[in-house]
C-alpha angles and dihedrals in degrees: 000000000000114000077248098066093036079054095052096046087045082059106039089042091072099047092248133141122222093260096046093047084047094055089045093056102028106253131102123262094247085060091058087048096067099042093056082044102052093237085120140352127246119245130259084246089050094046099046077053101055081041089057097043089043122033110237143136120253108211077053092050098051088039101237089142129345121237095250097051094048090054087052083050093048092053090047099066096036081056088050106041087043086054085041091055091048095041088055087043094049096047088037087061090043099056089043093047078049098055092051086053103049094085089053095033092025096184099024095053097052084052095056094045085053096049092046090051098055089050091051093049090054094047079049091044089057095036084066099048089056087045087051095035098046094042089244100160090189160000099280094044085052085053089052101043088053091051095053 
């Protein structure tokens, strides 16, 4: 949805006319008019001051993502670092099962401790994007994050 429309539910969520939300946030109803009409945009002070009277979120509000979608995102990644974490256990196990073999299988072992290791290094390679991505500065905030 267009700030404009955010703007008008907002507005008609709380039961208010254009000249009732303008006096609650100290601008004239005409102003409020063309916002909801896409004739201007509000300010960043006008609208901290809608998101303080009432209560809403401003990336909502300006409809950068809406609050559903960003819960559906949210799972997402905690879906994909949890398989990245047991993708990097499993081929951990397996290179170092691999390593215990090479003196019984001598080559093919070797080959399946290189191809673990490669799929180790790409689940570490993703771990780390969600850690990046997600601000995670270590081990223990990635735990947490996952235990939300």
């Amino acid at each position: 949805m267009t700030i404009s429309a955010n703007l008008r539910q907002v507005r008609q969520t709380n039961h208010l006319t254009q000249e009732a939300f303008a006096l609650a946030i100290h601008v004239s109803r005409q102003t409020v008019s063309n916002w909801e009409t896409g004739k201007t945009y509000p300010d960043i002070e006008s609208l901290l001051i809608i998101c303080q009277v009432f209560a809403v979120d401003l990336r909502e509000l300006v409809g950068a993502i809406p609050a559903q979608e960003r819960v559906n995102i949210a799972r997402q990644d905690k879906r994909r670092l949890k398989l990245n974490a047991t993708a990097m256990g499993i081929t951990l196990i397996l290179f170092l099962g691999s390593l215990c073999l090479v003196a019984k299988l001598g080559v093919g072992a070797m080959v399946l401790g290189m191809l673990s290791l490669v799929g180790l290094t790409l689940a570490c390679v993703q771990l780390e994007t969600l850690k990046r991505t997600h601000q995670l500065t270590n081990y223990k905030k990635i735990h947490a994050y996952l235990m939300k």
